[in-house]
C-alpha positions, 0 to 999 in steps of 0.5 A, a space after each residue: 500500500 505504502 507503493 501506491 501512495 508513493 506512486 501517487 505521490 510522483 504522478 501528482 508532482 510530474 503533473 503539477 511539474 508540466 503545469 508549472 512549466 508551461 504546458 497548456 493542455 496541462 494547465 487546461 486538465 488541471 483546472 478540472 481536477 479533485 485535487 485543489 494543488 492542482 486546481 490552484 496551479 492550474 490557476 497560477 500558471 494559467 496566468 503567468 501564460 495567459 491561458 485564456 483556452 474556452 475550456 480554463 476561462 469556463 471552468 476558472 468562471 464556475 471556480 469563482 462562482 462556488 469553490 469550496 477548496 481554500 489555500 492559505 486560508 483563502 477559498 480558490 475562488 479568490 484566486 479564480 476572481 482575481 485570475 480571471 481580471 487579470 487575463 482580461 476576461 472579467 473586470 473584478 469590481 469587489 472589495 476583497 483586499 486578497 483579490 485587488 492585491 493580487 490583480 494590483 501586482 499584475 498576477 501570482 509572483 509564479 
């Protein structure tokens, strides 16, 4: 059993690793996944290579609207918010300090 999960283990690292490097259809896949590391990679390299792909900006639009995975304390909808003004693809006009923070440093600092 220990061998599965250490299997697991590396295929979630080899996918959050061609996330972080750039591959789109990685990024594009990871945004739909159970897992929230990989959701909120998807999130932050989405936007360090401006993936604005019809299928991320849809799911990165349901993802702002209910989420119920958090990250440092912040529901990924905060992430999703933030991700979808800086692509262009929706104007943020709330008040949440993470949220403007984010959008004011241009991204994620990925």
């Amino acid at each position: 059993m220990m061998k599965s999960k250490k299997c697991e283990t590396i295929n979630l690292q080899h996918e959050i690793d061609k996330i972080a490097n750039g591959d789109i259809n990685s990024i594009i896949n990871g945004i739909y996944s159970d897992n929230s590391l990989v959701v909120l990679n998807s999130i932050l390299f989405g936007v360090k290579y401006k993936c604005i792909d019809e299928k991320f900006i849809l799911k990165l639009n349901e993802q702002a609207k209910n989420s119920e995975m958090r990250f440092l304390g912040n529901p990924v909808s905060k992430f999703a918010l933030a991700a979808l003004d800086i692509l262009g693809e929706k104007k943020y006009t709330g008040k949440d300090e993470f949220v403007l923070s984010v959008i004011n440093n241009g991204g994620f600092g990925v």
